[in-house]
C-alpha positions as a printed Julia matrix, in Angstrom:
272×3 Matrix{Float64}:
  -4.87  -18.59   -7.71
  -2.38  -16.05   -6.7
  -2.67  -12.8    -8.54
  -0.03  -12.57  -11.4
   0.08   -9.08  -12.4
   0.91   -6.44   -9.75
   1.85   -3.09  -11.12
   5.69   -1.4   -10.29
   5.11    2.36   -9.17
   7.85    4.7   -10.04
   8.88    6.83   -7.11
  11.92    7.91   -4.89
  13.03    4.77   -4.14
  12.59    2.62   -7.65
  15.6     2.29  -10.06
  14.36    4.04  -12.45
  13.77    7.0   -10.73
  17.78    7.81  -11.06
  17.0     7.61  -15.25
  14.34    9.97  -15.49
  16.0    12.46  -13.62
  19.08   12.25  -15.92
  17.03   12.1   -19.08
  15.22   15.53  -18.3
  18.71   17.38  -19.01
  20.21   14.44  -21.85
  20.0    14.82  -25.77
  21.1    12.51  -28.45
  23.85   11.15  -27.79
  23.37   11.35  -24.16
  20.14    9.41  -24.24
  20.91    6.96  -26.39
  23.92    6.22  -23.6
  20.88    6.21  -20.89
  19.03    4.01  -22.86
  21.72    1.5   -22.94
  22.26    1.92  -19.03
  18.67    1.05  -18.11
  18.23   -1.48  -20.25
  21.06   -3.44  -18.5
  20.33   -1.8   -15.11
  19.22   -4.59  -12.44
  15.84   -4.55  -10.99
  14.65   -2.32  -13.81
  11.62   -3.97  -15.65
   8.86   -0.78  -16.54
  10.31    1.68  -19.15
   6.94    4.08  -19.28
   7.98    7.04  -17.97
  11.18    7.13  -19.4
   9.95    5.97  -22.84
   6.8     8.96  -22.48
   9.68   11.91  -21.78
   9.8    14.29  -25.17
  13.93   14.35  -25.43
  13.55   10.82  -25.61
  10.91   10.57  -28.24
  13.03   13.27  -30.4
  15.04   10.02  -31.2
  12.44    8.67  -33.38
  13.01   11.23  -36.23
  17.04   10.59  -35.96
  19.69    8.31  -37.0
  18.97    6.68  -33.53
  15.59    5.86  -33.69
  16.75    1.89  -33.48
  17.55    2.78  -29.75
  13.64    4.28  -29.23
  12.2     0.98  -31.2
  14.75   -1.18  -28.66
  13.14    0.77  -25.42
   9.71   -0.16  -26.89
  10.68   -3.58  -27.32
  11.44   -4.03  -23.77
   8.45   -1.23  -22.71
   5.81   -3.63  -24.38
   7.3    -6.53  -26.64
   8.81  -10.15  -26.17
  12.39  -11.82  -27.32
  10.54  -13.61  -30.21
   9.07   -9.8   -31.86
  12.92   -8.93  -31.38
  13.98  -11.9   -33.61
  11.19  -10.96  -36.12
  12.42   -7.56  -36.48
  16.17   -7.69  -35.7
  17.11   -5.28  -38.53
  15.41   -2.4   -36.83
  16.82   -2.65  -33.26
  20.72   -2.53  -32.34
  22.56   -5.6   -31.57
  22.0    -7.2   -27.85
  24.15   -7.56  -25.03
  24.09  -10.77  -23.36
  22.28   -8.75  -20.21
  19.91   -7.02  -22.61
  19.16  -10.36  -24.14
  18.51  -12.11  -20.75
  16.31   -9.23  -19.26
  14.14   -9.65  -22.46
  13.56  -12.58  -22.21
  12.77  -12.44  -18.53
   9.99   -9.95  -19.68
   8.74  -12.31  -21.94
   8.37  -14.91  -19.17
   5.98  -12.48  -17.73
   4.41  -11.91  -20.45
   3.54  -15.6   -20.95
   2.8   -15.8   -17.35
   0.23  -13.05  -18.06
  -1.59  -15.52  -20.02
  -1.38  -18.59  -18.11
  -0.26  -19.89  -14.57
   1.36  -22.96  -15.7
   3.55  -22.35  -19.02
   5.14  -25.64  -20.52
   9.18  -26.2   -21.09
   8.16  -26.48  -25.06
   6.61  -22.91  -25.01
   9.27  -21.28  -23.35
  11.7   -23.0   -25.53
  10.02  -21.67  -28.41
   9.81  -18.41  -27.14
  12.62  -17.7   -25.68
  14.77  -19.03  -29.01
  16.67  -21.62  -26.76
  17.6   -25.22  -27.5
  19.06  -26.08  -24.11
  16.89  -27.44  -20.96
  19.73  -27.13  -18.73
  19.61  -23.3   -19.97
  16.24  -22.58  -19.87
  15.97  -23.98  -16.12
  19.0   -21.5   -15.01
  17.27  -18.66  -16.83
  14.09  -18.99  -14.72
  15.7   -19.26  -11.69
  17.82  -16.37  -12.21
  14.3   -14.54  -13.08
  12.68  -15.89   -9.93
  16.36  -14.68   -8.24
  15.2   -11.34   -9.51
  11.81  -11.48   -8.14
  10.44  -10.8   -11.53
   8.2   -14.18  -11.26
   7.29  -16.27   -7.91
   6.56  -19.63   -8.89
   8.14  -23.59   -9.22
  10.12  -25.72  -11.68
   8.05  -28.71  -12.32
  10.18  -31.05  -13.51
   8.39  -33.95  -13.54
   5.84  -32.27  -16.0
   8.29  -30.38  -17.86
   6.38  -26.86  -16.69
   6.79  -23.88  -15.09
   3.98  -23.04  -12.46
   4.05  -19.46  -11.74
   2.79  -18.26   -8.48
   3.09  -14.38   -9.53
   4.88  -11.75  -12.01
   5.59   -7.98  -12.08
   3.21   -6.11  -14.05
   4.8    -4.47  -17.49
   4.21   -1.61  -19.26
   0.45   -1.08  -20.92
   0.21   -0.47  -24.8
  -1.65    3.48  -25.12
  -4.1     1.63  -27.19
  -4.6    -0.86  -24.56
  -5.48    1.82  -22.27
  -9.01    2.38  -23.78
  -9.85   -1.66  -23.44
  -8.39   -2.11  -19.58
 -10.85    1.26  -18.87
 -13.77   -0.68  -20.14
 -12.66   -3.65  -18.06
 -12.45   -1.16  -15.04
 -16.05    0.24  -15.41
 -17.4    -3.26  -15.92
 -16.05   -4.46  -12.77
 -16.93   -1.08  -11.03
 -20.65   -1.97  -12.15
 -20.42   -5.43  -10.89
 -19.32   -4.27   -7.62
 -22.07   -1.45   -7.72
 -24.45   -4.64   -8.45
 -23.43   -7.22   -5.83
 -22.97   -4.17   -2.96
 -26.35   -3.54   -3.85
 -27.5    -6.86   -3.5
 -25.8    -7.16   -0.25
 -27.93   -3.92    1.23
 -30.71   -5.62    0.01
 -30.29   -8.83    1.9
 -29.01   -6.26    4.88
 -32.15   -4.96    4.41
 -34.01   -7.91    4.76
 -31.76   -9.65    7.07
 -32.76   -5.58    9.85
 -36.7    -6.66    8.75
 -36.38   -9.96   10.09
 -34.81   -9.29   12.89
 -36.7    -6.6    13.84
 -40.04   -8.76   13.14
 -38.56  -12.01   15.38
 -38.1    -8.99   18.48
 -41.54   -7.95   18.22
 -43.24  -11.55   18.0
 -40.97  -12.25   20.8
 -41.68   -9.07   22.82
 -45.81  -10.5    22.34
 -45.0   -13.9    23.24
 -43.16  -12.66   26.46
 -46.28  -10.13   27.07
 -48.75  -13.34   26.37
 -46.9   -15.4    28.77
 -46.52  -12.85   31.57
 -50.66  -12.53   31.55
 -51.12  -16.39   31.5
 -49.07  -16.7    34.43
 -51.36  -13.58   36.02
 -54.37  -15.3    35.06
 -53.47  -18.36   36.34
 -51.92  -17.16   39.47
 -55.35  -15.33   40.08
 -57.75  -18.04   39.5
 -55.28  -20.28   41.89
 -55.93  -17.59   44.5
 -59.75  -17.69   44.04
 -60.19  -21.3    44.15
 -57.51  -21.39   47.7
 -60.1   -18.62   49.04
 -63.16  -20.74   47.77
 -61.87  -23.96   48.93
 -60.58  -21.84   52.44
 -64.93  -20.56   53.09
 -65.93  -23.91   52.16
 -64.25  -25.8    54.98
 -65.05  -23.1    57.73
 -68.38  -23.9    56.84
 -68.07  -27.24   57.26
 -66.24  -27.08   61.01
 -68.96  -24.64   62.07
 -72.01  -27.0    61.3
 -70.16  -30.08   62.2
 -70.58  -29.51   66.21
 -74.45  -28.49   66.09
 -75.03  -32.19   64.06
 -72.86  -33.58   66.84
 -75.41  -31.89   69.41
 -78.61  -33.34   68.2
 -77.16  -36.56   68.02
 -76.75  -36.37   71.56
 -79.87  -35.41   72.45
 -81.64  -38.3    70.65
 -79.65  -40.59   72.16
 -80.63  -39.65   75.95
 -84.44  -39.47   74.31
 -83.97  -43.21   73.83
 -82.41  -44.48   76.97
 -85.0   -42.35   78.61
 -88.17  -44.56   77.07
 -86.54  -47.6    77.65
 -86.23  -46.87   81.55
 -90.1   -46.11   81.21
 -91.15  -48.92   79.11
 -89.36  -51.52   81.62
 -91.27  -49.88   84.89
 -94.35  -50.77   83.17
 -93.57  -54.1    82.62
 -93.67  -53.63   86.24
């Protein structure tokens, strides 16, 4: 599955870059008008930085600490926590309203990759399908989820969402989370040098049979090609023998056969 969560870094180029840098010389008055701005600013969905500055938080202990809750709302909190505590923010704009509830699509998405038309109804405080559908596309317009409208199975399957903003006391649990995947990695790359290990043994064992085998081979074939060369020179002072007494047997045959005509001649002038 596609990842769902991928953090927005504030820098030089993100919209609310122009905020904080107006916030560092606002007070009352003036913040509470900058807090209305970036809540209805476009492509502005992390309020961290902002909401973390110390002119800001002074509005907590004022007559506009509604307009610090509302910045938390849409720092950490979803369109339904606004309805169950609408006394303590000020009254929404219809932009406010639809960024919320943009943020709580994420929020939802956070939790699951496919998120039924009935929960987002429910969440979202809308009655209207027809509504609901425009809403999500004008979020995935926004690039503040990737995903599809399944109609057919009255769902929306989200592909990915911008991260939000992280609760302080969440910090503590996703640093946990952190170190235990840190030790997981630590654990499979150690397994992997292991089998790397293993894996250089092996190989280094198959050369050196090899290397043998090869040195094996090469004195077989001298071996071989030795005795081949004794038994040519064997089989080479064998048949030199044999042409060298071959002519003196060939002699004495010749001489007993002139012995014989010889005592016939002698025999028949006896008869005589």
């Amino acid at each position: 599955m596609t990842d769902l969560k991928q953090a927005q870094p504030v820098g030089c180029n993100h919209p609310l870059e122009q905020f904080i840098l107006l916030a560092k010389s606002a007070k009352g008055a003036a913040v509470v008008a900058l807090i209305k701005q970036v809540l209805e600013a476009p492509g502005v969905y992390v309020f961290g930085e902002l909401l973390e500055m110390p002119n800001v938080q002074e509005l907590g202990s004022g007559p506009n600490a509604p307009y610090l809750n509302l910045l938390n709302l849409f720092a950490f909190g979803t369109y339904k926590d606004y309805l169950a505590n609408k006394s303590t923010f000020p009254e929404l704009s219809q932009t406010q309203q639809a960024k919320l509830r943009h943020l709580t699509i994420v929020s939802l998405a956070d939790k699951s990759r496919c998120i039924p038309y009935a929960v987002l109804l429910t969440e979202l405080e809308m009655k209207n399908l027809r509504e609901l559908e425009d809403l999500i596309i004008d979020c995935i317009y926004a690039d503040v989820v990737r995903g599809k409208l399944d109609q057919q199975n009255k769902q929306l399957e989200v592909d990915y969402a911008i991260g939000r903003d992280i609760r302080p006391e969440n910090i503590s649990h996703i640093a946990k989370v952190l170190e235990e995947w840190c030790n997981g990695c630590d654990t499979v790359l150690s397994g992997i040098q292991q089998q790397i290990k293993h894996a250089n043994t092996y190989k280094e064992n198959c050369v050196t049979n090899r290397q043998r085998i090869e040195t094996e081979v090469a004195n077989i074939k001298k071996t071989l090609k030795a005795t081949s060369q004794d038994m040519d020179d064997q089989h080479m002072s064998t048949d030199s023998r044999e042409v060298e007494a071959q002519p003196a047997r060939t002699a004495k045959k010749t001489s007993k056969v002139k012995g014989l005509r010889g005592s016939g001649k002698f025999w028949k002038s006896s008869q005589n």
